[in-house]
N, C-alpha and C positions, 0 to 999 in steps of 0.2 A: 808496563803496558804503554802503548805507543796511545798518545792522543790527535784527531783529524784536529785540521786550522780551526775547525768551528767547535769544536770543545774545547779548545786550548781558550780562544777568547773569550767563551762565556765562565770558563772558570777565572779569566780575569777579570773580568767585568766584576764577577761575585767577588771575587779577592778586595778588589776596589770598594765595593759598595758597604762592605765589613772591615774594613782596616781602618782602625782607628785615626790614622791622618785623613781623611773623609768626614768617620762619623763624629768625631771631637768637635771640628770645625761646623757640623752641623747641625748637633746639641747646641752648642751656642748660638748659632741663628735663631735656632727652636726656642732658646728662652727669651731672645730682646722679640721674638716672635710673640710671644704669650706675654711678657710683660706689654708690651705696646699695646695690645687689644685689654690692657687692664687685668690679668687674667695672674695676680701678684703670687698669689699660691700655688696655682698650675706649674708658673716656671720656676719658683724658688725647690716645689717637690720634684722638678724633673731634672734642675740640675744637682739636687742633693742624692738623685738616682744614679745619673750617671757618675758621680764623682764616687758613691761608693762602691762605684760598679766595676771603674778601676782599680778601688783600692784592695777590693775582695779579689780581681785575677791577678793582680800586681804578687799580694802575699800569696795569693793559692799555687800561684806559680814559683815562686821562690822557696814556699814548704813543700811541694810535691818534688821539686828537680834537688833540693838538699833532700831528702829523704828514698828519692828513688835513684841517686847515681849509682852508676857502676849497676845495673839491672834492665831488665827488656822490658818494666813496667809498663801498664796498657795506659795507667796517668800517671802521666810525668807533666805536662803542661798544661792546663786549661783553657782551651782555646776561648779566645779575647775577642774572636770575631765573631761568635757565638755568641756571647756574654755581651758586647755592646749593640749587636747587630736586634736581639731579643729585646734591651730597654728603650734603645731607642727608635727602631721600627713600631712595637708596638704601640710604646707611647703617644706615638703620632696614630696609629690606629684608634687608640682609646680617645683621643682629643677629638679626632674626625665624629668616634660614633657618638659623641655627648654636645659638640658645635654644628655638625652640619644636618641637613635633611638625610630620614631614617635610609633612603634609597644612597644616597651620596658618601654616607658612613660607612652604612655594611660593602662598598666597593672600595670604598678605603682601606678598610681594613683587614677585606678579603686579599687586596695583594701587595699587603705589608707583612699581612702572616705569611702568605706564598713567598713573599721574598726570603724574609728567613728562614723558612724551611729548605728553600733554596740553596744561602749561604750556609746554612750547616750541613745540609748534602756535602756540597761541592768541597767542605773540609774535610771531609773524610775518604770522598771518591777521590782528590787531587793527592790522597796521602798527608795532608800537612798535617792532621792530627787523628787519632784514633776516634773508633765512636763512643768511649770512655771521655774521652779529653774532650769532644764537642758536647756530650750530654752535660755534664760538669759546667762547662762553660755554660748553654743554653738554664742552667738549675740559679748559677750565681746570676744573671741578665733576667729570670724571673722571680727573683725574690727581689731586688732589685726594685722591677718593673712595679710590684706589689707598693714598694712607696710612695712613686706617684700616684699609685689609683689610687691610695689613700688620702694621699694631699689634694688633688685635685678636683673641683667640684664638679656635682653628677649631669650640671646640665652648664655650656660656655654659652655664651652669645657673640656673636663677632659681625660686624658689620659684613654685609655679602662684598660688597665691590673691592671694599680695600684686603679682604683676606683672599680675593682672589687675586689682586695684584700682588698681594706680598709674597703669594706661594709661587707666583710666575718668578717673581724676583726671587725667590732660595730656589726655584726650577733652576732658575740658569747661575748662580752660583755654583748648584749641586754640580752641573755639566762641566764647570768649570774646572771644578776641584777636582770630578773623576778625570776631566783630559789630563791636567797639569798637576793636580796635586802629588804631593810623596806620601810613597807609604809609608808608617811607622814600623818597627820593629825594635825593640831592648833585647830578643832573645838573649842575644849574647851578655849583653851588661847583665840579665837578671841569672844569668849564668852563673856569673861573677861571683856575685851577691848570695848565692845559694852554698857556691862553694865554702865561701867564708864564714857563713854559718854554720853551716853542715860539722863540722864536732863542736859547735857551742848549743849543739841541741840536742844533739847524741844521736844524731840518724847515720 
């Protein structure tokens, strides 16, 4: 299927806003974010979120690709833009509806979720992963998601003026990152990594 200049961009644009050379870089803004406003538990559970968020597509990726080579399997990879794009868009939805005014939250978090449902569209209409491989992904980025809402407490306080200066400054980092930053990919190394397992697991 041939795609027009304006769906080829918006699927990069999504591509961008879900690849972990993006969202990594801005997890970590999000936690000296939440630490600086005092917020010690919020950031220490959101980056114990993302980093297992990693480590759950990292291995589910390396058991599903040893155990489904050589097969036309619907998973074989669990999409990771799914999986990051789910803990940490939300999570920033969750922080908005518990920090900001109830009108200012529910618009926050009304198109953080739009946004992800967005980027897991666009992984399956652009073909980069099945809707088995994006569901998977989006299942491991909400269970995930579940450790920060547990760490993090039900109501933040943050100063008005300085959380709106600091969010203008990750504004324009985020801009930054999406013109110039790189995208990540290991596909192949975890490739590697699968093969080599793959008869010391017996798949």
């Amino acid at each position: 299927m041939s795609w027009t200049f304006g769906e080829r961009l918006i699927f990069h644009a999504l591509a961008i806003l879900g690849d972990a050379g993006f969202l990594l870089p801005g997890a970590l803004a999000f936690v000296l974010l939440l630490w600086t406003f005092g917020c010690a538990r919020s950031a220490l559970g959101f980056g114990a979120a993302v980093a297992l968020c990693v480590v759950a597509v990292t291995g589910s990726k390396i058991g599903f690709m040893a155990c489904s080579a050589g097969s036309d399997a619907a998973l074989r990879s669990p999409s990771g833009h799914a999986a990051l794009s789910v803990v940490v868009y939300l999570s920033v939805a969750a922080t908005a509806r518990r920090a900001f005014p109830p009108w200012a939250g529910r618009l926050a978090a009304a198109l953080c979720f739009l946004l992800v449902v967005m980027i897991a569209v666009s992984r399956v209409v652009s073909y980069a992963h099945t809707v088995a491989e994006t569901a998977m992904g989006a299942a491991i980025g909400a269970v995930c998601l579940a450790v920060f809402l547990c760490a993090a407490p039900q109501r933040l306080v943050f100063d008005r003026r300085a959380a709106l200066a600091t969010l203008a400054t990750l504004a324009m980092v985020a801009a930054v990152l999406g013109l110039f930053g790189r995208r990540v990919s290991f596909e192949d190394r975890l490739e590697r990594v699968a093969e080599w397992i793959q008869p010391r697991i017996g798949c």
